[in-house]
Structures are given as structure tokens and as C-alpha cells.
C-alpha positions as CSV (number, residue, x, y, z in Angstrom):
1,X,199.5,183.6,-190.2
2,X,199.4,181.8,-193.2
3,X,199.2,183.8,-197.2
4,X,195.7,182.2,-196.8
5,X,194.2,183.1,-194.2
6,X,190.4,181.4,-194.9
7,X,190.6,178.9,-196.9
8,X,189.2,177.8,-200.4
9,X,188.6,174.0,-199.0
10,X,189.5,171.8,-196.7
11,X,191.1,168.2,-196.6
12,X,190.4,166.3,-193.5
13,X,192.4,163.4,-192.1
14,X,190.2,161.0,-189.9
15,X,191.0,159.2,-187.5
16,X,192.4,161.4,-184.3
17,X,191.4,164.5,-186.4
18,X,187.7,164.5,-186.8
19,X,186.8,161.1,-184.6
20,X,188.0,159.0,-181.7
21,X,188.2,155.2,-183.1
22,X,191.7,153.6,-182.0
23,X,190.5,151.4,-179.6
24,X,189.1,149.2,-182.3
25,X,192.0,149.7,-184.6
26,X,194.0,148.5,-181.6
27,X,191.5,145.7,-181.2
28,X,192.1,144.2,-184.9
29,X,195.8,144.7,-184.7
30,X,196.7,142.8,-182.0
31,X,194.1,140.1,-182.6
32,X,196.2,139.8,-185.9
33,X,199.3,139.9,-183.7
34,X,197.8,136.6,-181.5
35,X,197.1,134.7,-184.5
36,X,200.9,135.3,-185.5
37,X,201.8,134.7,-182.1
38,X,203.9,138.5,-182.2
39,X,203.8,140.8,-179.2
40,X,200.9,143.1,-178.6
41,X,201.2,147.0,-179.0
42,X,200.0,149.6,-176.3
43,X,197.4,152.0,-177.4
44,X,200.0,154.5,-178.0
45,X,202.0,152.2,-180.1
46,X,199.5,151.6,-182.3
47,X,198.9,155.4,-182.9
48,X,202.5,155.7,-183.4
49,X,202.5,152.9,-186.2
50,X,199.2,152.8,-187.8
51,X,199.8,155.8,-190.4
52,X,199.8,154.2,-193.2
53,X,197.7,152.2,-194.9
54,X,197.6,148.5,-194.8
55,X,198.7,147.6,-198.6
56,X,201.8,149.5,-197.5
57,X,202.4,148.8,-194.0
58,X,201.3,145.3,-193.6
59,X,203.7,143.1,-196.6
60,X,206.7,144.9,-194.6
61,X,205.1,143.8,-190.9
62,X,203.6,140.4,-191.9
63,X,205.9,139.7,-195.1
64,X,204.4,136.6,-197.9
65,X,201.8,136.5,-194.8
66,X,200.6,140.4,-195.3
67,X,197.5,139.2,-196.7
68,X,196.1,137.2,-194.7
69,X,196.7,139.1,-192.0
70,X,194.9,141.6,-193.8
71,X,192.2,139.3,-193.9
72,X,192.1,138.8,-190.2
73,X,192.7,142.3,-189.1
74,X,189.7,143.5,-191.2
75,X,187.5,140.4,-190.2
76,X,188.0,141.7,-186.3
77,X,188.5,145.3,-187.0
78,X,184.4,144.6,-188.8
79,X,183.1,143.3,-185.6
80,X,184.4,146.1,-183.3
81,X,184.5,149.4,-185.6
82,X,181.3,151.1,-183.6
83,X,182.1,150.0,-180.2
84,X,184.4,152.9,-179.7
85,X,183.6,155.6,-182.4
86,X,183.3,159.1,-181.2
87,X,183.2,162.3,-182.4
88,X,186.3,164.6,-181.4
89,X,185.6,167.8,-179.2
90,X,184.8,170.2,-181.7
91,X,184.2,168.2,-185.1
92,X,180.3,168.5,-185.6
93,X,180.7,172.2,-185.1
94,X,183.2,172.5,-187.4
95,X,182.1,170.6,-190.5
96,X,178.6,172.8,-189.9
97,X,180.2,176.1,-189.9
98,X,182.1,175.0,-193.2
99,X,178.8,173.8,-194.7
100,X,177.4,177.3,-193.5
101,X,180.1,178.8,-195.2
102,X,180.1,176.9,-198.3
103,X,184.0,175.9,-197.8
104,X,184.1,172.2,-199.8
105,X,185.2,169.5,-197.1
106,X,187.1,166.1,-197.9
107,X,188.0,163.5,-196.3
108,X,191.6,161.8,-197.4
109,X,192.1,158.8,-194.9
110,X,194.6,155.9,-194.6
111,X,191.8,154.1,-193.3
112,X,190.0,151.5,-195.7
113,X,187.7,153.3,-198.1
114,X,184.6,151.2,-197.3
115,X,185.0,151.2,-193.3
116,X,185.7,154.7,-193.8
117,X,182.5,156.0,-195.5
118,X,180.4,153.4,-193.2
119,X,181.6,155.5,-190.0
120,X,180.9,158.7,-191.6
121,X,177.3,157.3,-192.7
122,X,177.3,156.0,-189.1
123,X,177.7,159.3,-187.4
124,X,175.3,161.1,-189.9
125,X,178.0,162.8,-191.7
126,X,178.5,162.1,-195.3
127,X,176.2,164.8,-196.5
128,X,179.1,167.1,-195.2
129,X,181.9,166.2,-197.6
130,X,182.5,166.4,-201.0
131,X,183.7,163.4,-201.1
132,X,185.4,160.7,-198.5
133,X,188.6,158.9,-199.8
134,X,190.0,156.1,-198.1
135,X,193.1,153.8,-198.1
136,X,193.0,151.7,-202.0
137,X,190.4,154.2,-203.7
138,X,193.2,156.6,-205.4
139,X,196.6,154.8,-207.5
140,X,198.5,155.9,-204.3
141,X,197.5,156.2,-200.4
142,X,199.2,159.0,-198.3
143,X,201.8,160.5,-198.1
144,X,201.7,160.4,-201.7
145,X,199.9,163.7,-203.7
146,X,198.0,160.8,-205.6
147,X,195.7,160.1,-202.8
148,X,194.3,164.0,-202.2
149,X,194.3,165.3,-206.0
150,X,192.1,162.1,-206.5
151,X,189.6,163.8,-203.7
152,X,189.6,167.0,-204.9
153,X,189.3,166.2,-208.8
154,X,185.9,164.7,-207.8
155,X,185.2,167.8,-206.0
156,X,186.2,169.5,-209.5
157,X,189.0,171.1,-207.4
158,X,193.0,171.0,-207.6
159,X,195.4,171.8,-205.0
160,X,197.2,174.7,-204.4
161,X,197.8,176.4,-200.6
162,X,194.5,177.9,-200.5
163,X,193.9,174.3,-199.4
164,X,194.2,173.4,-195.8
165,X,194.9,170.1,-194.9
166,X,194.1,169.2,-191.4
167,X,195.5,166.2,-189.5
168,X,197.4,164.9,-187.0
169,X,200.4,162.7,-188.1
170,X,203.4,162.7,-190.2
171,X,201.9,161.5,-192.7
172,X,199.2,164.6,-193.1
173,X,201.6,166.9,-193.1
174,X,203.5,165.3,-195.7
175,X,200.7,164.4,-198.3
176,X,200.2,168.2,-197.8
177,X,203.2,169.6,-198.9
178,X,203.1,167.2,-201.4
179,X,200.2,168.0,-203.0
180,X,201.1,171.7,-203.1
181,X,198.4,172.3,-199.9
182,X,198.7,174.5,-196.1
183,X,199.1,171.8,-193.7
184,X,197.0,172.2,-190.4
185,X,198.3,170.3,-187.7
186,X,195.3,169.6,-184.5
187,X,196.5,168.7,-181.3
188,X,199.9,167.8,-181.4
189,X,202.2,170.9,-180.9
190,X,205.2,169.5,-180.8
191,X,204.8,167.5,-183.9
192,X,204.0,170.3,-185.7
193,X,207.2,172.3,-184.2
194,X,209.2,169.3,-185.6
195,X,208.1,169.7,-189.0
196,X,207.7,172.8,-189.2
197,X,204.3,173.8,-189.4
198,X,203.2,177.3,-188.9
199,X,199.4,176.5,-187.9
200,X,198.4,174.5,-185.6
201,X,195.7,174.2,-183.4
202,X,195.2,172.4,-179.5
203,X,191.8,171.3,-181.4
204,X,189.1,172.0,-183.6
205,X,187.5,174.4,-181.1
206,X,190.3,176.4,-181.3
207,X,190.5,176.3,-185.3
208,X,186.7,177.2,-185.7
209,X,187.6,180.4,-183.3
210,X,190.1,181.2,-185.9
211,X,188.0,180.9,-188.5
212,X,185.2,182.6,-187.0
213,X,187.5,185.7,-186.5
214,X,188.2,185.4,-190.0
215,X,184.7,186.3,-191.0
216,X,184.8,189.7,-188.5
């Protein structure tokens, strides 16, 4: 178990952490793939790819083109962000047993800032977090440190391992180590074997038990 075992706040990732929305993320990416006339990606391509943000991912995909297809993917991606957006197994539960608790929540996303905080209005949850932090609203998206201290500072909070960050990708766990937080991995074992990661969780059902045992 980890030095900490209840923690002083928690970081969440997004997408395949707290809500189900890669069908529309698949959606805008491969309609920007037709306009460039590139091959599509499966569903599970696009979860394998779409980590980082697009300022970073897209000029090295779409080269002196990146921006427009920024433009187009985020033109589509507008028109079909709600068809598919779910709750995962587990997440309302969660964030209300953290409010209970008075345990600061954050969100620190590679998704765009704005479609990111219109999802959490959406669902009814932006009165949960501290604050929400998307892709372009901190000097550096994650992996990089940059992107949760710039969550927590408006929070009035720095990072240390009393901080869990819980996600689902590479890219979680590294912006966690990073930034001097306990990563959480949910719902992928074996990535978390890979790297390392001494808690993890099948899902967020299982993590509230944990924490609920905590309180005992």
C-alpha cells in the first residue's frame, strides 16, 4: 500500500477515467483523416494515439497542415461531443464520497480546455472540482508537471505524493511522477504492471471500496 494511504487530493484524468466519450473523439479524427484523404483508425487505435493533446500531437501527424486540421477535427468533434458521453461505472459515486469527505478534486485533461469544462457542465459536475484543466490552459499539457501544478495552484495546493493522480494512460502516470504525485492507474492492469505502478484499481468501484475501508 502506498506511504499515503488516503489522500490529501485528487487529480483526475478524463476521458476513459471518469467518462466514456471516444466514440466522438473517433468521429472527429477520422473525419479529419477523409478530408486528408489518410487511412481511418479503429476505436482502439484511436485510444492508443489520442494521449496527447492536439498542439503536440497534431503538427507531427498533419505537419504545415496541423492547423487546419485542427480546425476541422474540432469543427466535427463540436457537432458530435454529447452523442456518446457517459459516465464510467463508478464516477458519480466517487466524486460524491470525495465531496463528503472534503478531499479537493481536479481535473488535468489533454482534452481541449473549453470542450472539457462543457462536458463536465453537461453531466452536472463542475461543482465537484476544484478546478478543470484542459489541453492549452497551463504553459505545458501532459506529461509535463506544468500542466497539474497549474491545477492545483488554483486550488491553493502544490504536489507532493499525498496527491493521487488517477488515470488511465501513459501519459497519467507520467505527469504524475513528474509532478512529484502517487499515480493511480483504473482499469488497465497490465499497464500499470509495465510501469510500475503499485495501485491500481479494475475501476472506480473498486477504488471507492478502498477508500471507504480507509475511513474504518
Amino acid at each position: 500500500m502506498n506511504a499515503h494511504p488516503f489522500p490529501r487530493a485528487v487529480i483526475f484524468d478524463w476521458d476513459n477515467t471518469l467518462v466514456e466519450s471516444w466514440g466522438a473523439i473517433a468521429e472527429a479524427i477520422n473525419a479529419t483523416f477523409d478530408h486528408f484523404n489518410r487511412p481511418r483508425w479503429t476505436l482502439d487505435e484511436v485510444k492508443a494515439n489520442c494521449i496527447r493533446s492536439a498542439r503536440e500531437s497534431f503538427p507531427e501527424w498533419f505537419g504545415d497542415h496541423w492547423q487546419e486540421a485542427s480546425d476541422i477535427f474540432y469543427a466535427r468533434f463540436s457537432e458530435v461531443q454529447m452523442k456518446n458521453l457517459r459516465p464510467l461505472d463508478g464516477a458519480q459515486n466517487l466524486l460524491e464520497f470525495l465531496a463528503r469527505q472534503k478531499i479537493p478534486a481536479f481535473v488535468v485533461s489533454n482534452k481541449n480546455g473549453t470542450f472539457l469544462r462543457r462536458e463536465a457542465d453537461a453531466l452536472g459536475w463542475t461543482g465537484h472540482f476544484v478546478s478543470i484543466i484542459g489541453a492549452t490552459d497551463a504553459a505545458k499539457d501532459k506529461p509535463a508537471r506544468e500542466h497539474a501544478d497549474h491545477a492545483l495552484q488554483l486550488g491553493g495546493m502544490t504536489a507532493d505524493a499525498s496527491v493521487w493522480f488517477i488515470g488511465d494512460s501513459v501519459a497519467d502516470i507520467a505527469c504524475a511522477r513528474n509532478a512529484g504525485c502517487t499515480p493511480v492507474v483504473v482499469g488497465d492492469a497490465k499497464l500499470a504492471a509495465q510501469h510500475k505502478v503499485e495501485m491500481s484499481f479494475a475501476g472506480l468501484n473498486e477504488l471507492l471500496s478502498l477508500l471507504s475501508r480507509a475511513l474504518r
